[in-house]
TORFIDO-933810 format. One record per residue (C-alpha): chain; x, y, z; residue in three letters. Coordinates in steps of 0.05 Angstrom, whole numbers. Layout:
BEGIN
PT / cadena / u / v / w / residuo
PT / A / X / Y / Z / ALA
...
! end
This chain:
BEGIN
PT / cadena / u / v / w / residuo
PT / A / 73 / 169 / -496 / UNK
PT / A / 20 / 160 / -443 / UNK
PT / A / -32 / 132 / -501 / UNK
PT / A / 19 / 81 / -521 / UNK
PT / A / 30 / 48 / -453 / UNK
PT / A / -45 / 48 / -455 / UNK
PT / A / -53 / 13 / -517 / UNK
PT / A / 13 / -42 / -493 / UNK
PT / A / -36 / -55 / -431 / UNK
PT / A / -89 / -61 / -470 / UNK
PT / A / -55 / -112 / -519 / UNK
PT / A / -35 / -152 / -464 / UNK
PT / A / -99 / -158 / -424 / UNK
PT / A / -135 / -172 / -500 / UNK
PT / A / -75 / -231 / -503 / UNK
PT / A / -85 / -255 / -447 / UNK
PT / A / -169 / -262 / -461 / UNK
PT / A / -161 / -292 / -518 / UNK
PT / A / -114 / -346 / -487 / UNK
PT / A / -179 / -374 / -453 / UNK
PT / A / -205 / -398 / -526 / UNK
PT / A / -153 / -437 / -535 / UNK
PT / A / -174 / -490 / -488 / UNK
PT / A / -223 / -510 / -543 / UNK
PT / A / -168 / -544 / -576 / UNK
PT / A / -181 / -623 / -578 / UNK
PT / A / -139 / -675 / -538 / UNK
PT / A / -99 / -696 / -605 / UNK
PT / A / -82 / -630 / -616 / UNK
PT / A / -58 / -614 / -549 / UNK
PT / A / -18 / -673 / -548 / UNK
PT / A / 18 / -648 / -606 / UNK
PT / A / 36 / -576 / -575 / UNK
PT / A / 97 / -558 / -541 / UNK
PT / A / 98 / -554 / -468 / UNK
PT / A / 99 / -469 / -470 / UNK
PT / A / 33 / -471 / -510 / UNK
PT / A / 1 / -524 / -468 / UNK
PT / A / 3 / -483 / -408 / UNK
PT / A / -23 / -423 / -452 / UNK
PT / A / -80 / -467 / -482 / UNK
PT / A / -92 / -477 / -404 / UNK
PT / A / -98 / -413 / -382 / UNK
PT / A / -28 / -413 / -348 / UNK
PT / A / -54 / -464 / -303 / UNK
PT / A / 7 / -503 / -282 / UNK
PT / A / -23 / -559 / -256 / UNK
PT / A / -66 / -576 / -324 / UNK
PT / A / -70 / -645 / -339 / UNK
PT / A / -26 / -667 / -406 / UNK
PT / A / 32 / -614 / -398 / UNK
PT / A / 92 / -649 / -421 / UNK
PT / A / 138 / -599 / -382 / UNK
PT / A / 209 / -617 / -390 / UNK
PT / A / 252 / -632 / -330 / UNK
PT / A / 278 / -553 / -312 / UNK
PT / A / 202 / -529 / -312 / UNK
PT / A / 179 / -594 / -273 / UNK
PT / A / 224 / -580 / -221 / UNK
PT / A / 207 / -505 / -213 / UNK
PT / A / 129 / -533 / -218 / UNK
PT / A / 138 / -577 / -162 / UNK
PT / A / 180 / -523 / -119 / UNK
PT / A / 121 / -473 / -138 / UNK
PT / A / 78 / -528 / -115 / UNK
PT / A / 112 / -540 / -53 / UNK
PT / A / 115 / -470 / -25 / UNK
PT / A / 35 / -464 / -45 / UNK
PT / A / 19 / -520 / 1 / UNK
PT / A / 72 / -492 / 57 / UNK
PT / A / 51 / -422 / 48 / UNK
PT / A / -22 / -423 / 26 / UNK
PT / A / -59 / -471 / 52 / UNK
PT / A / -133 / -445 / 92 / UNK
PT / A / -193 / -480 / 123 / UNK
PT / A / -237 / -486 / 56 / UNK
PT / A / -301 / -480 / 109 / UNK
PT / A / -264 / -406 / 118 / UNK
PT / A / -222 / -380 / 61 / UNK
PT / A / -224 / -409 / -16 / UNK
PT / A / -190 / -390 / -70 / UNK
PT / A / -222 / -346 / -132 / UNK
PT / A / -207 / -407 / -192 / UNK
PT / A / -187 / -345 / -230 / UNK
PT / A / -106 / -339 / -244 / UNK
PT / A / -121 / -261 / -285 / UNK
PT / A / -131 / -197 / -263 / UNK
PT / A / -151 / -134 / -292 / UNK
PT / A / -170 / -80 / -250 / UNK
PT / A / -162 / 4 / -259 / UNK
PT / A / -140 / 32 / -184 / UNK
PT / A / -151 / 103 / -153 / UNK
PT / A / -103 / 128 / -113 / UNK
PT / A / -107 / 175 / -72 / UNK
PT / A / -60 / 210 / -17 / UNK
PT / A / -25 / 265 / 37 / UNK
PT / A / 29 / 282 / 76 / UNK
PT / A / 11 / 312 / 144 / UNK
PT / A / 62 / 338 / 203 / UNK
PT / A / 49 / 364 / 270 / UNK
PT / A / 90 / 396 / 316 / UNK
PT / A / 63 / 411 / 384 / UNK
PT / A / 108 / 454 / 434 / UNK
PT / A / 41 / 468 / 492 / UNK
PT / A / -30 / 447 / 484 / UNK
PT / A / -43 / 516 / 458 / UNK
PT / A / 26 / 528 / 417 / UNK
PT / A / 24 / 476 / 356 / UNK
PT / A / 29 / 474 / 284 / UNK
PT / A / -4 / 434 / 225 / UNK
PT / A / 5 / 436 / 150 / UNK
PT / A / -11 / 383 / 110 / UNK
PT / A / -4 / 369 / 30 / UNK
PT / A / -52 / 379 / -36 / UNK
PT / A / -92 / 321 / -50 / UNK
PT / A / -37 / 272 / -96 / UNK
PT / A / -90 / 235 / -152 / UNK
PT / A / -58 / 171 / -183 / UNK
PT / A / -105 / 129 / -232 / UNK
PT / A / -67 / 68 / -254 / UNK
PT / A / -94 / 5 / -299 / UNK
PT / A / -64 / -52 / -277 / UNK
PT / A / -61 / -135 / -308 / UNK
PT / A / -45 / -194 / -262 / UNK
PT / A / -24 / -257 / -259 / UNK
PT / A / -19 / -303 / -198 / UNK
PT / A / 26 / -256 / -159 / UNK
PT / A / 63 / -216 / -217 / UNK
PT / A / 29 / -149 / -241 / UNK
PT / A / 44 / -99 / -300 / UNK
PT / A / 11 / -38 / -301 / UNK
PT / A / 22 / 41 / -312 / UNK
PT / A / -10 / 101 / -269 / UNK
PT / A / -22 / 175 / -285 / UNK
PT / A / -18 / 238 / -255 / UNK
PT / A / -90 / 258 / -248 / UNK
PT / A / -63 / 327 / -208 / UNK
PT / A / -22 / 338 / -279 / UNK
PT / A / -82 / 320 / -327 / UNK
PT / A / -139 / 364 / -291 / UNK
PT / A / -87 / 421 / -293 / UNK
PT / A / -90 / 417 / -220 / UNK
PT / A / -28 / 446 / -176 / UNK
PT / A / 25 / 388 / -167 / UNK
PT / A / 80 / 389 / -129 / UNK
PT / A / 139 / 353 / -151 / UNK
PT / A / 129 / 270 / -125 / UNK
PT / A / 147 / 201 / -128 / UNK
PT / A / 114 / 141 / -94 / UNK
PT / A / 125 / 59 / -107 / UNK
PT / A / 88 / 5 / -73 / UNK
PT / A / 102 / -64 / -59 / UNK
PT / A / 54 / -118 / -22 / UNK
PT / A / 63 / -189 / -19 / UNK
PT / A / 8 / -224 / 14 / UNK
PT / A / 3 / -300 / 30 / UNK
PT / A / -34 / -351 / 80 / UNK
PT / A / 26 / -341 / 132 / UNK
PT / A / 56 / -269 / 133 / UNK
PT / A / 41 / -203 / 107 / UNK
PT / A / 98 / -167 / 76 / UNK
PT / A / 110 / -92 / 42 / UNK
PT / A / 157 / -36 / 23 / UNK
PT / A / 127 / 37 / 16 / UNK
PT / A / 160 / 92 / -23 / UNK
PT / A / 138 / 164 / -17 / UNK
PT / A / 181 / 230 / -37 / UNK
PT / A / 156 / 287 / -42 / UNK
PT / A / 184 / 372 / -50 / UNK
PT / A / 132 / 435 / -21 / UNK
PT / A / 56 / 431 / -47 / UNK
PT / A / 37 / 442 / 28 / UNK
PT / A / -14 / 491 / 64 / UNK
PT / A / -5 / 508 / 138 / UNK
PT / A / -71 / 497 / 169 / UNK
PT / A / -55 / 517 / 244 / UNK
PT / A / -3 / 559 / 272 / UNK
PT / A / -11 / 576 / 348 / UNK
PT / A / -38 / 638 / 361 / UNK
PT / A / -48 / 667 / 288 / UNK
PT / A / -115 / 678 / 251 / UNK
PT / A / -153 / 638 / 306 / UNK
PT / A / -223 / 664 / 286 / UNK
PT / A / -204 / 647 / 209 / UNK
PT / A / -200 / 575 / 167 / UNK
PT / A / -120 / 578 / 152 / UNK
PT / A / -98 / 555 / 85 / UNK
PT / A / -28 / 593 / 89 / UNK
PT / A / 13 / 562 / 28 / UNK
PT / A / 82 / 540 / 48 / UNK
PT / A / 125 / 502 / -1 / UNK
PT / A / 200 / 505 / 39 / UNK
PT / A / 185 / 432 / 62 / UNK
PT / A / 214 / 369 / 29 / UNK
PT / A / 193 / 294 / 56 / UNK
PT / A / 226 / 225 / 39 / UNK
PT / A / 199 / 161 / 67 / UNK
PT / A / 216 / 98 / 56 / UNK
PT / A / 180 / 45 / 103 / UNK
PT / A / 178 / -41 / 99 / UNK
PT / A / 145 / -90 / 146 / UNK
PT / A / 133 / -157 / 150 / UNK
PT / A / 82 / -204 / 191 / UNK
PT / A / 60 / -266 / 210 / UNK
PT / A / -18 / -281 / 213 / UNK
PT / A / -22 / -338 / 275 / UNK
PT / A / -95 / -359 / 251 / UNK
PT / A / -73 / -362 / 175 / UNK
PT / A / -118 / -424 / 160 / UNK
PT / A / -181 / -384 / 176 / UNK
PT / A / -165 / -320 / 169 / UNK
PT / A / -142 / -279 / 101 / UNK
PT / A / -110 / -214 / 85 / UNK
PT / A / -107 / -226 / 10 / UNK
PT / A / -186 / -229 / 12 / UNK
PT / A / -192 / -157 / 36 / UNK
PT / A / -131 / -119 / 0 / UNK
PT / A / -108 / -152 / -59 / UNK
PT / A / -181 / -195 / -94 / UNK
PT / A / -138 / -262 / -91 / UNK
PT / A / -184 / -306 / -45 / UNK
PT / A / -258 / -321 / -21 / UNK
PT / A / -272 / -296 / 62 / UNK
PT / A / -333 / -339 / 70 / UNK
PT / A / -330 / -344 / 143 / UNK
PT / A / -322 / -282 / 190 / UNK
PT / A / -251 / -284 / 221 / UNK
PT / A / -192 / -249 / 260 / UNK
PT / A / -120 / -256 / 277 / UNK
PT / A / -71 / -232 / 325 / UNK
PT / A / -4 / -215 / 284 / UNK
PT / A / 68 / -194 / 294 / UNK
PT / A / 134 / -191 / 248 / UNK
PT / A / 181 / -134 / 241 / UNK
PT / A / 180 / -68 / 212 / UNK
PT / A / 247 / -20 / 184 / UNK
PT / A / 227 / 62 / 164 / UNK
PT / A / 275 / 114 / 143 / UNK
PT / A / 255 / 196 / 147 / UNK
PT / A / 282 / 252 / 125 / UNK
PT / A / 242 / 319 / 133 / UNK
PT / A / 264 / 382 / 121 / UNK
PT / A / 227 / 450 / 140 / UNK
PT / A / 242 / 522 / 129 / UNK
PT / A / 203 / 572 / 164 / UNK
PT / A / 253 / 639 / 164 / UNK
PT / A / 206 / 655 / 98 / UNK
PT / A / 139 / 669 / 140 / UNK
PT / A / 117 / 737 / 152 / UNK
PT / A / 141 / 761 / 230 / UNK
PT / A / 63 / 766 / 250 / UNK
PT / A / 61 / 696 / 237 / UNK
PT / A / 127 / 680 / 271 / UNK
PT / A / 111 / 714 / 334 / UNK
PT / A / 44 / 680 / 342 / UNK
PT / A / 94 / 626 / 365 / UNK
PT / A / 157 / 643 / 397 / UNK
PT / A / 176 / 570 / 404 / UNK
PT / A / 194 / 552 / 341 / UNK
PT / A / 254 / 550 / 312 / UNK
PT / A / 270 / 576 / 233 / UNK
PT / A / 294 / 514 / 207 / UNK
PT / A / 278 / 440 / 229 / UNK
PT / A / 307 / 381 / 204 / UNK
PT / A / 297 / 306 / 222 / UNK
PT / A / 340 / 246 / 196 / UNK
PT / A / 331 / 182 / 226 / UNK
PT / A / 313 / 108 / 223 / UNK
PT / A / 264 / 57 / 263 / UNK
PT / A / 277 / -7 / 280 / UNK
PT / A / 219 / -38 / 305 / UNK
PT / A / 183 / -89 / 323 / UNK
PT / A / 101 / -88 / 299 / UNK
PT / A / 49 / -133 / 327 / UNK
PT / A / -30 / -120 / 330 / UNK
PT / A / -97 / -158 / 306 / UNK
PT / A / -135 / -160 / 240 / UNK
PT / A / -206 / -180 / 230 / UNK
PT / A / -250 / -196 / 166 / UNK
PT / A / -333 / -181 / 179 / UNK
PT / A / -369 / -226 / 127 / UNK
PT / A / -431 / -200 / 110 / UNK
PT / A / -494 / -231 / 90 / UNK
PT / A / -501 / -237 / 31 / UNK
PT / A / -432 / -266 / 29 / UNK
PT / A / -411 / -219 / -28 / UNK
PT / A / -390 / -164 / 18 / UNK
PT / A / -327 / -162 / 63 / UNK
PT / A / -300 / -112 / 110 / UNK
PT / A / -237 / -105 / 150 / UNK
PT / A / -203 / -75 / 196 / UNK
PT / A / -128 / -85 / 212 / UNK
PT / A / -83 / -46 / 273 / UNK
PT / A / -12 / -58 / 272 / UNK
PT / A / 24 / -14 / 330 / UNK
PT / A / 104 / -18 / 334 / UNK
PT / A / 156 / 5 / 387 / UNK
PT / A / 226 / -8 / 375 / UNK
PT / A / 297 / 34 / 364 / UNK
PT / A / 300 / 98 / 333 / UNK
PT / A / 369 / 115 / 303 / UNK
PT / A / 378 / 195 / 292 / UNK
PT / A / 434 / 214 / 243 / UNK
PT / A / 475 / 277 / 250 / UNK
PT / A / 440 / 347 / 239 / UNK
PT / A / 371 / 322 / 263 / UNK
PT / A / 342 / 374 / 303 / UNK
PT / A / 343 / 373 / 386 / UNK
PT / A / 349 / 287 / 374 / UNK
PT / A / 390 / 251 / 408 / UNK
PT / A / 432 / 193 / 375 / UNK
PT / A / 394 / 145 / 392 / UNK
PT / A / 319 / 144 / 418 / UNK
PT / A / 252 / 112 / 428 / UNK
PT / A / 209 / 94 / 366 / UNK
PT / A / 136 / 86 / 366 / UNK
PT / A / 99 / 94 / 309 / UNK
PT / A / 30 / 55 / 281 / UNK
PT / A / -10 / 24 / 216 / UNK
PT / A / -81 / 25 / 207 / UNK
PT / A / -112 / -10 / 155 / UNK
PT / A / -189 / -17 / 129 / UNK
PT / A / -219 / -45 / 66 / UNK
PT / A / -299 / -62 / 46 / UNK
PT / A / -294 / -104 / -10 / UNK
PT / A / -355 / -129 / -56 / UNK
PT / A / -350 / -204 / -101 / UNK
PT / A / -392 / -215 / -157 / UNK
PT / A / -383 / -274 / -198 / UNK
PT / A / -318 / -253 / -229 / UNK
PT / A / -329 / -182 / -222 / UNK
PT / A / -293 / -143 / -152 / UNK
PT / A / -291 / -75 / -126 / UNK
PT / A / -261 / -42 / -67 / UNK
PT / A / -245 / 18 / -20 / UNK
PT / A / -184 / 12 / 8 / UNK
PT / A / -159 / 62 / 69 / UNK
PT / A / -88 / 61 / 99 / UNK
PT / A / -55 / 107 / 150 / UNK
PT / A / 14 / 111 / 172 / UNK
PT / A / 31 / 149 / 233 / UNK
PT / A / 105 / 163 / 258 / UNK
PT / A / 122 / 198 / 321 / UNK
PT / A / 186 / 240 / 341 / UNK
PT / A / 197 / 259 / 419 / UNK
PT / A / 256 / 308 / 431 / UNK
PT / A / 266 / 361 / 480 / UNK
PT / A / 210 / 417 / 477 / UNK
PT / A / 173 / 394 / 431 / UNK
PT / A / 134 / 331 / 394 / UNK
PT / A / 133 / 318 / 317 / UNK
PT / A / 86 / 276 / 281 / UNK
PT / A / 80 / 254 / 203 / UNK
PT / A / 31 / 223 / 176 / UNK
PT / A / 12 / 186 / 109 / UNK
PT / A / -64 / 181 / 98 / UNK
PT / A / -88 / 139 / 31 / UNK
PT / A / -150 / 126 / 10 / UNK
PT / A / -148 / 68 / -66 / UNK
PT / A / -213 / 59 / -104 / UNK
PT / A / -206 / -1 / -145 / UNK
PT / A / -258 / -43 / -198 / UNK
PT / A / -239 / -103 / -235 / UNK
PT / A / -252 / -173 / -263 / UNK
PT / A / -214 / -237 / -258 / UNK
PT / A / -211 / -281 / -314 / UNK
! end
């Protein structure tokens, strides 16, 4: 089953090549085509000379058109675009879940997940994208724990926007538990934890004519000058964690007295997110790096059952984003890192999750 969405990707991205020959066509021929193979004997350029688009398409061209020019305009002395409307590109993806719980300076706990592996091969066009992702965990034989994650980004001259998926059932090793095996490296396995996440933000860039996200996370423009911006939007998460820990041995449990047997947090963030984003240009001007801090404060909504929460609380949570990026010609490549940090103060004690990701991607645009 997995060889057959291969070979569908494949088939499209071998399509979609061969489209480009078809702009060898004379101008008598092309005049004789219907509109639908016009803009495929352009290359899906919408804006080809000759198209004879009837009047539905024209209007959606000129609406397309419209929000380009209101939503995507840059200094050309700054950002460009690529001239490239296709995208092929294989992505590594790879990620944790980590939680802390402090009670004292000396009485805290960490466990964190297995390595999750995702390799994906992925075709675009303009800003629509088909692709299908693997298991790597499952195909090296490796332990997985039973997942799910989805991703969405939309990036554009003026905002920023995104909605982040992540579920995910045991597959976790505690790594410090207060007082227990101090003089040892602890890799205790604990699987009575379940984590759902489900996190969207949204931003505006203030310097969008000089400064571009797209160029550092998705390949879709040209930073040729070095440039920052301050941003701000708003930013929604919903968690629900639940943790078990009446299976650990009693050494263990009295190497902490403070914790409780079972903890469980439901709640949602309301926030809003603001911080500053910077592109480094480097000479030569193939190679890019960035760095992006997006802190938020807002409203935190507990449901009923969380643990020592309160109805309603203080959020503050935070997004760090980095990228180095390398052009040539038509060829890209990337390292992508992302961390998402969420806090949780309640009487007693302080909990912390966290989402680490590190992507690995290599492509070409055509």
């Amino acid at each position: 089953m997995k060889l057959r969405y291969l070979a569908i990707l494949i088939s499209i991205f071998l399509a979609a090549w061969n489209l480009r020959a078809a702009n060898l066509v004379d101008s008598t021929e092309f005049s004789r085509m219907s509109w639908v193979k016009q803009l495929m004997a352009s290359n899906f350029n919408v804006n080809a000379p000759g198209i004879n688009y009837p009047k539905f398409a024209r209007f959606c061209v000129n609406v397309y058109n419209w929000g380009d020019r209101t939503f995507n305009t840059y200094d050309t002395t700054y950002v460009e675009g690529t001239g490239k409307n296709w995208k092929a590109m294989i992505r590594s993806y790879n990620w944790i879940t980590a939680n802390e719980m402090f009670f004292s300076p000396r009485e805290y706990l960490r466990i964190r997940s297995n390595i999750y592996s995702d390799l994906g091969a992925h075709l675009s066009f303009m800003a629509v994208s088909v692709g299908y992702t693997w298991d790597v965990n499952a195909i090296l034989g490796r332990e997985s724990s039973l997942r799910r994650s989805f991703n969405f980004n939309f990036v554009c001259a003026l905002f920023s926007a995104g909605i982040n998926y992540n579920k995910t059932n045991g597959g976790t090793k505690i790594t410090h538990f207060g007082n227990y095996d101090l003089d040892k490296w602890l890799d205790y396995k604990f699987d009575n934890i379940s984590q759902e996440t489900l996190g969207g933000n949204i931003y505006y860039f203030f310097n969008h004519r000089k400064y571009s996200q797209g160029a550092a996370y998705n390949f879709s423009k040209y930073q040729l000058k070095s440039a920052g911006s301050w941003m701000i939007g708003l930013s929604y998460n919903y968690q629900r964690i639940s943790m078990d820990f009446s299976g650990l041995p009693s050494e263990m449990i009295g190497a902490m007295p403070s914790l409780q047997q079972n903890y469980n947090f439901r709640y949602t963030d309301y926030d809003v997110i603001g911080g500053y984003g910077y592109n480094w240009v480097l000479k030569p001007r193939v190679w890019l790096m960035n760095l992006t801090v997006l802190p938020s404060i807002g409203y935190k909504h507990c449901f009923e059952g969380t643990t020592d929460g309160k109805k309603d609380m203080f959020s503050g949570n935070i997004l760090v984003r980095g990228s180095v990026v390398f052009n040539h010609r038509s060829l890209f490549a990337g390292a992508i890192a992302n961390y998402e940090g969420h806090s949780y103060l309640a009487k007693g004690f302080s909990f912390f999750n966290n989402i680490p990701s590190v992507s690995v991607v290599a492509g070409v645009r055509f």
